[in-house]
N, C-alpha and C positions, 0 to 999 in steps of 0.2 A: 296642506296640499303641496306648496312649491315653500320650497327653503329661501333657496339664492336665483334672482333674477337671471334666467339664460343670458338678456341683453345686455345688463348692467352690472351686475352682482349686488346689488340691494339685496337686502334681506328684510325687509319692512314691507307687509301687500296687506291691503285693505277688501273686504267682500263690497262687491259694488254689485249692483244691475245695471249694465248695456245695451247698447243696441250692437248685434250682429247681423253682417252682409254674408252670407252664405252664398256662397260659386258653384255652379257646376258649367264649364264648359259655356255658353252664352247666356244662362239661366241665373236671375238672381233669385235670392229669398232674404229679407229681410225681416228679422226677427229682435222684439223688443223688449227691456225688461228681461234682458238674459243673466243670468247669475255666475259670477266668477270672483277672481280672486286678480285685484289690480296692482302691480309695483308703484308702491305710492313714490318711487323718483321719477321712472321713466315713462310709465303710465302702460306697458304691455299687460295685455288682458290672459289670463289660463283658465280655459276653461275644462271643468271634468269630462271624462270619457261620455257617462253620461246624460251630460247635457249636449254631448255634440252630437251622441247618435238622437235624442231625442228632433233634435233641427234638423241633421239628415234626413229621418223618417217621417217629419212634417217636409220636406222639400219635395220627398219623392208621393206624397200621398193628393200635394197639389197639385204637382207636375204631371204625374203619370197615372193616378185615380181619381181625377176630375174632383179632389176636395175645394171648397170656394175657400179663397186667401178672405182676411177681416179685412182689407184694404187691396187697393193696386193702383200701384204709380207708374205715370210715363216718366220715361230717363231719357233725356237724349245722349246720344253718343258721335265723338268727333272722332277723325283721327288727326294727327297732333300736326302732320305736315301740309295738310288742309289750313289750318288755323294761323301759319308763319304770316 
């Protein structure tokens, strides 16, 4: 998949499962057990094409065709000049 590490230039990655935080706009999706290919220096995760449309098209089938998530978590959120 990846040769040389975009961040580092390693060239040693190991296939691991992750966890992935998926964004849209104020929308999380958090996805577990994702499959990629890790830089065993610096630890940056690549994932294939697809497996990120496969999370895109889970984010959008919860978000916008009422699929139930296997879980759901509260987050709180600050903002940072609140908290000085």
């Amino acid at each position: 998949m990846i040769k040389v590490c975009n961040f580092c230039g390693n060239k040693n990655f190991k296939q691991k499962n992750v966890q992935h935080i998926y964004r849209h706009e104020d929308k999380l999706l958090i996805i577990n057990n994702v499959p990629c290919e890790e830089c065993e220096y610096c630890g940056e995760k690549y994932f294939t094409a697809k497996v990120l449309k496969k999370i895109e098209q889970e984010f959008k089938e919860i978000y916008f065709s009422g699929k139930r998530a296997a879980k759901r978590l509260t987050v709180p959120v600050e903002e940072f000049m609140e908290i000085q």
